[in-house]
N, C-alpha and C positions, 0 to 999 in steps of 0.2 A: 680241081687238081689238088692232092694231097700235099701238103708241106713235110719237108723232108730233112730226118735229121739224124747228122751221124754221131753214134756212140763211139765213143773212146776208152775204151780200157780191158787191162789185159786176164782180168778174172774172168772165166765163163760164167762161171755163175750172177755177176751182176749185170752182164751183159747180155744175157738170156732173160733173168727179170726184168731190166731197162727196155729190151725189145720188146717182149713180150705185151708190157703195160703202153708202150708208145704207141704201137702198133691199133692196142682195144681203144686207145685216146682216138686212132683216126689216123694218125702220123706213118710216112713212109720212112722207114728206116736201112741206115749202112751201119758195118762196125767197122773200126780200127782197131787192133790188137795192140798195136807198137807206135811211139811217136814220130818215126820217120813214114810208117805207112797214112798216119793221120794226116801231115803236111799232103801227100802227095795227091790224095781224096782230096780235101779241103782248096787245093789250087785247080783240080781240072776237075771238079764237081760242082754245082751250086747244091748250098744247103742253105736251110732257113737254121738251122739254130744247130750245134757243136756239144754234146755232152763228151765236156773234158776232164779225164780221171789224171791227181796230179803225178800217182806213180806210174810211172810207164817202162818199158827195157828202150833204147835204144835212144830213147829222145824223151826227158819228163814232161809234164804239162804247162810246167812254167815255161821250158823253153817252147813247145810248139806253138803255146797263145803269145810268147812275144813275140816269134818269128812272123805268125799269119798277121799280125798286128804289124808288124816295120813294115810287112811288102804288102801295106794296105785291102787284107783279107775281113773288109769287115763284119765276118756273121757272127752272131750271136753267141756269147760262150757260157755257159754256164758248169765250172769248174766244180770236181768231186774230188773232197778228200778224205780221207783214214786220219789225218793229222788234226790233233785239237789247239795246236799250238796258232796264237793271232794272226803272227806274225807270217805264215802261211798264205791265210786268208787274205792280209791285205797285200802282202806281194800282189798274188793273184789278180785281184783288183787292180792296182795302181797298173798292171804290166798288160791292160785290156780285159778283165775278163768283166762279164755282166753281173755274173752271181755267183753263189757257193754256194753249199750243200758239204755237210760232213758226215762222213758214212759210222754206222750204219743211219739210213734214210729212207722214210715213208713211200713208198712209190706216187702214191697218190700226192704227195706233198712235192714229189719231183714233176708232176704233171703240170702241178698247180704254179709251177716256176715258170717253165717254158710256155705256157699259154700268159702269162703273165710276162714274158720278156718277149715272146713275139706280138703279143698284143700291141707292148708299147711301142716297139720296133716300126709296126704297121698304121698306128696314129702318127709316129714320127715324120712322116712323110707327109700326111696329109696337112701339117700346119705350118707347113716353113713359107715365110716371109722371103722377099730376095735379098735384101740385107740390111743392116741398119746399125746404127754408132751410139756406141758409149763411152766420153773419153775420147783417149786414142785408140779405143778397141773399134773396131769393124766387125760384125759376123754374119757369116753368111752362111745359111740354112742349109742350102740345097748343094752346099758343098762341104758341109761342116768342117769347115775350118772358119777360122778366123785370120784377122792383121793386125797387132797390134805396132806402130808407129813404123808401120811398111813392111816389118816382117812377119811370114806367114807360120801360123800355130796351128798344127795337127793335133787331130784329139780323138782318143778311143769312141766307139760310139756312145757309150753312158755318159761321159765325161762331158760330151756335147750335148747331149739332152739333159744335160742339169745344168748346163752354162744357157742354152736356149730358153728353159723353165724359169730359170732366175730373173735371166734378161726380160721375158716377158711379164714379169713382175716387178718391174724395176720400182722400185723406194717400197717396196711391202716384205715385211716379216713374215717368212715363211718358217714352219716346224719339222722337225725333221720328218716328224710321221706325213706333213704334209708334202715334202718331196718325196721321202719313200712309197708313196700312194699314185703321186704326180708321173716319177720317173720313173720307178719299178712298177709301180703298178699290181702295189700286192693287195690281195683281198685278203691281209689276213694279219697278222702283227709280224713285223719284219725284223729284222738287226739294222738299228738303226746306224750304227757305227759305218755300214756301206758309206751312207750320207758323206760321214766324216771325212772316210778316207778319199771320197769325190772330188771334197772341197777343196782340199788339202792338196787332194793333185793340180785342179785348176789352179790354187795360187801359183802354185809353185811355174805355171803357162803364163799367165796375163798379169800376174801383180810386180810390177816394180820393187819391190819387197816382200816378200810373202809375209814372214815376221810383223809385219805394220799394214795388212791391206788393207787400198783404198775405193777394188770394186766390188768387193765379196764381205761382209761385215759380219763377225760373230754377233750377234744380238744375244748377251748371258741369260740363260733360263728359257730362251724364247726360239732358235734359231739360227737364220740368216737371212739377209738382206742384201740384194745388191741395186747398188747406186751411181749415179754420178762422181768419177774424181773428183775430189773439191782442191 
């Protein structure tokens, strides 16, 4: 069975390219044109993975990846912008999405995304544990969430595969190229800054301080580490 993925955005022309090359990849394709028709596909469709374009009429992309994200629609989003501006990109991120792309952008370099975040999507499943503790943290795989001191932490799905990556590396320095290889899953040199803005969202979940954390460790020059609270 083909994997199936809907385009978002309201240009013909990159949505014609978009089809066109997903299609030669192998991939079953939908478009949405607007962000209210995107929602409405996305709740009564299954798709393996979301090309979301951030300008949209009626609903943008930011809102539609938050919205599939609060009413726990978790497939795969891989955000398109026009915008050079960071501060775009890490929205993006922080509010669920998996990756970004800023237009203009390689088709082939778009392919190489999406089999690259369904990839990892599809090992994700094959390695979870039933649960196991860190701390006061608890996490539990098969439901990606976590508990930290009885209360339960909801997590985008990247955000959990780099809390799961971490965790199963507990006391080891890891590089960012090495999580963005681990989590993304890129065969190619990536923006490592994703990483950052990962981490940064976990603290601000699990750490009793984000400012001072005690289970996520900047290691300078070298990484992160997560450990033991002491």
């Amino acid at each position: 069975m083909k994997l199936k993925i809907l385009i978002v955005d309201d240009e013909i022309s990159i949505v014609t390219l978009l089809k066109y090359n997903m299609e030669q990849a192998g991939y079953e394709t939908d478009v949405a044109y607007d962000g209210l028709e995107a929602i409405k596909k996305a709740r009564t469709i299954h798709f393996d993975l979301i090309i979301l374009d951030l300008m949209l009429p009626e609903m943008d992309g930011m809102e539609v990846c938050k919205y599939l994200r609060e009413n726990r629609i978790d497939t795969p989003i891989l955000m398109l912008t026009a915008k050079e501006e960071e501060l775009d990109k890490i929205l993006g991120l922080e509010i669920g999405a998996d990756d970004y792309l800023t237009k203009p952008f390689s088709p082939k370099e778009v392919v190489a995304r999406i089999k690259a975040i369904i990839r990892r999507s599809g090992k994700s499943q094959k390695t979870m544990h039933s649960s196991y503790k860190i701390g006061d943290l608890i996490i539990y795989p098969e439901r990606y969430e976590a508990e930290l001191k009885g209360e339960t932490i909801t997590f985008t799905r990247k955000e959990f595969e780099l809390l799961h990556y971490l965790a199963n590396h507990l006391g080891n320095v890891l590089s960012r190229d090495q999580l963005l290889s681990a989590v993304w899953n890129y065969d190619f040199a990536g923006d490592t800054r994703i990483v950052d803005v990962h981490v940064s969202h976990l603290r601000e979940k699990i750490e009793p301080d984000s400012k001072h954390p005690s289970y996520i460790k900047t290691i300078r020059g070298l990484g992160y580490k997560m450990e033991e609270p002491k």
